[in-house]
ZADRENKOL-571963 format. One line per 4 residues: their letters; for each residue x, y, z of C-alpha. Coordinates in nm, 2 decimals. Each point is the difference from the previous one (the first is absolute). Layout:
ZADRENKOL-571963
a) X/Y/Z  ... .
END
This chain:
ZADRENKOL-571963
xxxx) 6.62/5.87/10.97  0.32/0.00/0.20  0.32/0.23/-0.10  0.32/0.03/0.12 .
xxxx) 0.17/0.35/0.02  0.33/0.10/0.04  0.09/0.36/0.07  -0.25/0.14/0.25 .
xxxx) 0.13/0.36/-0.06  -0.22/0.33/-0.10  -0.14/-0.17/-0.28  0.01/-0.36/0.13 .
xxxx) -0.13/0.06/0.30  -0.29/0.17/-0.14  -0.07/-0.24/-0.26  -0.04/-0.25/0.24 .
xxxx) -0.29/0.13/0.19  -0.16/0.06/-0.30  0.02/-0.31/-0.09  -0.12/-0.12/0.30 .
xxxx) -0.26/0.23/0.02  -0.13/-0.15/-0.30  -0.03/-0.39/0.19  0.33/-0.14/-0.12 .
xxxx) 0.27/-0.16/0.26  0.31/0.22/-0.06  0.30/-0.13/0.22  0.30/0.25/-0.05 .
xxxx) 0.40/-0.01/0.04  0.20/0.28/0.10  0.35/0.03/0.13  -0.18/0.22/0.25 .
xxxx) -0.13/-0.25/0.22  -0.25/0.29/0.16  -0.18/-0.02/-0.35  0.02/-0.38/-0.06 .
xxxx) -0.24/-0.30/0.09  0.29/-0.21/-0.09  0.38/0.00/0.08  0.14/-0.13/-0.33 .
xxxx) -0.08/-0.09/-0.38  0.01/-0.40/0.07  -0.29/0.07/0.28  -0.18/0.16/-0.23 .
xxxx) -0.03/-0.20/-0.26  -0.04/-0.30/0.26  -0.35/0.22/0.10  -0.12/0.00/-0.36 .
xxxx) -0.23/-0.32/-0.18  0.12/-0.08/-0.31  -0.02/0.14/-0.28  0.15/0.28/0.21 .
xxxx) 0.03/0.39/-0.15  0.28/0.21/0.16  0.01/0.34/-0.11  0.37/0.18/0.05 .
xxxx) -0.04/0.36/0.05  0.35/0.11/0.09  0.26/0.23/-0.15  0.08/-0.09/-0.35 .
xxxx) 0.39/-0.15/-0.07  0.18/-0.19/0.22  -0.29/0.02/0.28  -0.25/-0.17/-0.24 .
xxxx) 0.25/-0.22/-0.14  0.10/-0.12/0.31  -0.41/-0.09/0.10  -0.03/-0.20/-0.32 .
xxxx) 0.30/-0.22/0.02  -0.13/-0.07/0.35  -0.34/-0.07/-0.09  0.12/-0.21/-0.29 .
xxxx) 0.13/-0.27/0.21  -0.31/0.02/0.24  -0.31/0.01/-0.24  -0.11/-0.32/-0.18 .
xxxx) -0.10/-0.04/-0.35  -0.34/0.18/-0.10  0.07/0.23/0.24  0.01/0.40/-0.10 .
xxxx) 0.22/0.27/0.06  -0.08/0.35/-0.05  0.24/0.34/0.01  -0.16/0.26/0.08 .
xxxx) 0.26/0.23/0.09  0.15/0.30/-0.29  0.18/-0.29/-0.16  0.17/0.08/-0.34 .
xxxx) -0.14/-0.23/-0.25  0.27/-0.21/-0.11  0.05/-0.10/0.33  -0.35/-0.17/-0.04 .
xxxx) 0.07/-0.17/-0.28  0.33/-0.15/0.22  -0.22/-0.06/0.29  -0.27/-0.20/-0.18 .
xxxx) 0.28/-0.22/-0.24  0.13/-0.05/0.33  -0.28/-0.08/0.20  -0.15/-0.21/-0.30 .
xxxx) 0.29/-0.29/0.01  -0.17/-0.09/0.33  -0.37/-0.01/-0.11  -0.06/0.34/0.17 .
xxxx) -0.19/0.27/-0.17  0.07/0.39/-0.02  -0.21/0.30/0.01  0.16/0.32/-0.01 .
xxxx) -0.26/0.30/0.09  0.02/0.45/-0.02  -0.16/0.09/0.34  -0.09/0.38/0.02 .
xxxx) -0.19/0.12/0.22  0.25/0.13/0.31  -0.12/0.08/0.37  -0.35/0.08/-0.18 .
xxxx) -0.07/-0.38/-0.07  -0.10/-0.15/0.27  -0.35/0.23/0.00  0.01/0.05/-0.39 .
xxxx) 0.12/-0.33/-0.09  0.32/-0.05/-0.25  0.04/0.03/-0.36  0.16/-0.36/-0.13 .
xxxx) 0.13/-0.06/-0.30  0.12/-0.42/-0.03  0.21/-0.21/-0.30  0.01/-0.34/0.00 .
xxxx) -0.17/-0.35/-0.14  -0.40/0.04/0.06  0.03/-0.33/0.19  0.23/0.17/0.27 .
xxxx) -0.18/0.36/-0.01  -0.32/-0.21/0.08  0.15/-0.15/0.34  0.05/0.36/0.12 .
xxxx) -0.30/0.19/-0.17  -0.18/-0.05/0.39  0.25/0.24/0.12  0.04/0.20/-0.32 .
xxxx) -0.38/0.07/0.05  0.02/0.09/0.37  0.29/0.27/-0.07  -0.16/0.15/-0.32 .
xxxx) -0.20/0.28/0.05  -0.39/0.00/-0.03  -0.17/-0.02/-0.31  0.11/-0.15/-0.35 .
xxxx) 0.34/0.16/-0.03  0.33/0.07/0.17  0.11/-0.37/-0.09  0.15/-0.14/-0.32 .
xxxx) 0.18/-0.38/-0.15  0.21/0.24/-0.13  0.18/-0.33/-0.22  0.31/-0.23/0.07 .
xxxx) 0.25/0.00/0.29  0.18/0.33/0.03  -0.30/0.20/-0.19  -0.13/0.10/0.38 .
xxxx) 0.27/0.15/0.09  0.11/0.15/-0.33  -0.36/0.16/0.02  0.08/0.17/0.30 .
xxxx) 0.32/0.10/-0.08  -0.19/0.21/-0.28  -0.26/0.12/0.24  0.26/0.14/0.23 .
xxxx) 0.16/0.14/-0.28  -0.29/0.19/-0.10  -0.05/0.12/0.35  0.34/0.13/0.01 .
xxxx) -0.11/0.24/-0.27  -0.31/0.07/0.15  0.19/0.10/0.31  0.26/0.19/-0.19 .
xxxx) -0.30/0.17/-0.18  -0.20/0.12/0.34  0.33/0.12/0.18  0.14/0.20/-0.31 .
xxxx) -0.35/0.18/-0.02  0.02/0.09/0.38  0.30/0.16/-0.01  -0.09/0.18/-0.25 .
xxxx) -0.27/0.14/0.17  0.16/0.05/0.33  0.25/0.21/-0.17  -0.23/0.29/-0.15 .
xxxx) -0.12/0.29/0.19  -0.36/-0.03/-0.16  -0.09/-0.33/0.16  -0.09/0.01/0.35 .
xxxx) -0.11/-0.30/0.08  0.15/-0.30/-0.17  -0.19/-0.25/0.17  -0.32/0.11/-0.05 .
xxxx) 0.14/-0.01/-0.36  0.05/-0.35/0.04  -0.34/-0.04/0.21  -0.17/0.15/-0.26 .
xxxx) 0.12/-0.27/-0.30  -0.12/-0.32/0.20  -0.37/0.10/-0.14  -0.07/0.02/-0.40 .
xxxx) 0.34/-0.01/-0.15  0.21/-0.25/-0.21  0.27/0.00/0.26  -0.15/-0.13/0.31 .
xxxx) 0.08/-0.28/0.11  0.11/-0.21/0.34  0.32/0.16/-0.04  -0.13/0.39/-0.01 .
xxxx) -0.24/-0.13/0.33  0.36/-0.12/0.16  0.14/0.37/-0.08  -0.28/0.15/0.16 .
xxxx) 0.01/-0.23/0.31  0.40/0.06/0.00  -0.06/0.45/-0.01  -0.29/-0.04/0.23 .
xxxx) 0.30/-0.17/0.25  0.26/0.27/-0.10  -0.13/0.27/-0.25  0.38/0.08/-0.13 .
xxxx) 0.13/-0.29/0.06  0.25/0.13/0.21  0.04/-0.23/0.19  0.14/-0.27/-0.25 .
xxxx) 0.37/0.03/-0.17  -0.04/-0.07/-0.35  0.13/-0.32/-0.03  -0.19/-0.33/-0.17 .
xxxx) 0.13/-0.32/-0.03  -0.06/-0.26/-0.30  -0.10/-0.36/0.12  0.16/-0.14/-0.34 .
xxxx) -0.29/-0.01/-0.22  -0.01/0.29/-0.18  0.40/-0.12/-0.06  -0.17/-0.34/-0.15 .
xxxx) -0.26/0.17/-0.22  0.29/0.25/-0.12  0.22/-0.29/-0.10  -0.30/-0.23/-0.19 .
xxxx) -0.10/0.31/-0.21  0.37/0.03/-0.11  -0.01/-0.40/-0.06  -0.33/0.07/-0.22 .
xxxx) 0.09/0.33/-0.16  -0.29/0.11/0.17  0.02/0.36/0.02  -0.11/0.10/0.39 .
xxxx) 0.13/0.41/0.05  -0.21/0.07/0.29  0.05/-0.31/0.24  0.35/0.05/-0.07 .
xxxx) 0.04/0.34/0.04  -0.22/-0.03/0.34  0.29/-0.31/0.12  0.27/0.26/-0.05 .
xxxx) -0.16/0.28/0.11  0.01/-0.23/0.39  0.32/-0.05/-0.05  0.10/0.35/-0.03 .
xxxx) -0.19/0.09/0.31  0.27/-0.19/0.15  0.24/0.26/-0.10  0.05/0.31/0.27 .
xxxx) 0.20/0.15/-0.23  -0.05/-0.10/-0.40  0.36/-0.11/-0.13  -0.20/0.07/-0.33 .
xxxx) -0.13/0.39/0.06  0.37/0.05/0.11  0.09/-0.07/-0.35  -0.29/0.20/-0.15 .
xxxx) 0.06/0.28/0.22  0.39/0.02/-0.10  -0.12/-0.05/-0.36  -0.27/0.27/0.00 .
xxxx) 0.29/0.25/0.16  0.27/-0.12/-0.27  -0.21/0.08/-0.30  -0.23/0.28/0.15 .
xxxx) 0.17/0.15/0.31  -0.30/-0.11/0.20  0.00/0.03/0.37  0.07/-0.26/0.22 .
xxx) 0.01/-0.12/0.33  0.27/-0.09/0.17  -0.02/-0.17/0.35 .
END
């Protein structure tokens, strides 16, 4: 089939070739014009036989809200849509009400998969009608990894992106979970070799996983890690899955304690441990530190 892509960046661009590696015509748009075949939207869609697919994978907000509304006014009815970007999920429900008064359908769709899936291929979960999943299940198929899994109809619009919102939560933890250990075990004189440590769980325990082969790939780089400054970002998922559990009363302690814990690591010097230190002195006399 023929797709249209918009947003050739590090997970565009590799989606694209594999994709086309798998006999589909892929003709991308990029505001880089040294990743492009085409120079704007309207030229794309111009390049594409009707019913045309055009799959937006660009930063979520204004970015992709911006691409829509411009495609909106381009596509024809019967025509498909789908956001594959780190969309929040009402915006998918606002995208498709939107894109619906025209005739237009919408497809919002998780990608994970990073760098690693081009070779590995990408993990996809979709919401929307089955009669607009089945105009993009060619390319769903040729992303997907091999085999019988890594791809789910995971319901109605917005229920692809809410699922990855909860996947990212839960590797949030998972990443809390590994770096919590390590330190751990970097601080005690009785380990010597922490990464073996870690080498050694990627065979016959309940904790390996891709992440723990990451780790190992990360100390095999830089065995303390010293040369990274402990700082992590939060793309705005984990924020999302934080705020739906509270809107469920769904209790979620360890993906929220991992979101905060990033947020601390922001913190050179803890406005919080200032007031535990002064506390612990006031009450106790404890020592403490002063700069």
């Amino acid at each position: 089939m023929e797709l249209g892509l918009v947003g050739l960046g590090k997970m565009g661009g590799n989606m694209r070739e594999r994709i086309r590696r798998a006999g589909h015509t892929v003709i991308g748009y990029d505001r880089d014009p040294d990743r492009a075949d085409v120079h704007s939207l309207e030229e794309l869609v111009g390049k594409l036989e009707s019913p045309r697919v055009v799959w937006v994978m660009v930063p979520a907000g204004a970015a992709t809200q911006s691409t829509v509304d411009e495609l909106a006014k381009l596509l024809e009815p019967g025509d498909v849509v789908v956001d594959g970007g780190n969309s929040r999920w009402t915006d998918d429900e606002k995208h498709a009400e939107e894109l619906a008064a025209q005739g237009i359908g919408f497809v919002d769709c998780g990608v994970s998969g990073g760098v690693w899936g081009l070779e590995n291929g990408y993990a996809l979960m979709y919401g929307g009608d089955a009669e607009n999943v089945a105009k993009v299940q060619p390319v769903f198929d040729a992303l997907k990894p091999e085999g019988d899994l890594g791809a789910v109809h995971a319901g109605k619009v917005g229920a692809g992106h809410f699922a990855k919102m909860v996947h990212n939560g839960i590797e949030y933890a998972m990443m809390q979970a590994y770096a919590e250990g390590w330190e751990l075990l970097e601080k005690v004189d009785s380990v010597t070799d922490v990464r073996e440590v870690f080498r050694s769980w990627q065979e016959g325990t309940v904790i390996r996983s891709w992440l723990l082969d990451l780790a190992v790939n990360a100390l095999d780089e830089d065995e303390h890690l010293d040369r990274l400054k402990g700082f992590a970002q939060d793309s705005g998922e984990g924020r999302w899955t934080v705020e739906a559990a509270i809107d469920n009363a769904v209790p979620l302690p360890a993906i929220t304690a991992s979101l905060f814990a990033r947020f601390a690591s922001r913190q050179e010097d803890s406005p919080q441990m200032k007031m535990v230190a002064a506390l612990r002195n006031q009450f106790g006399g404890h020592a403490v530190e002063k700069k």
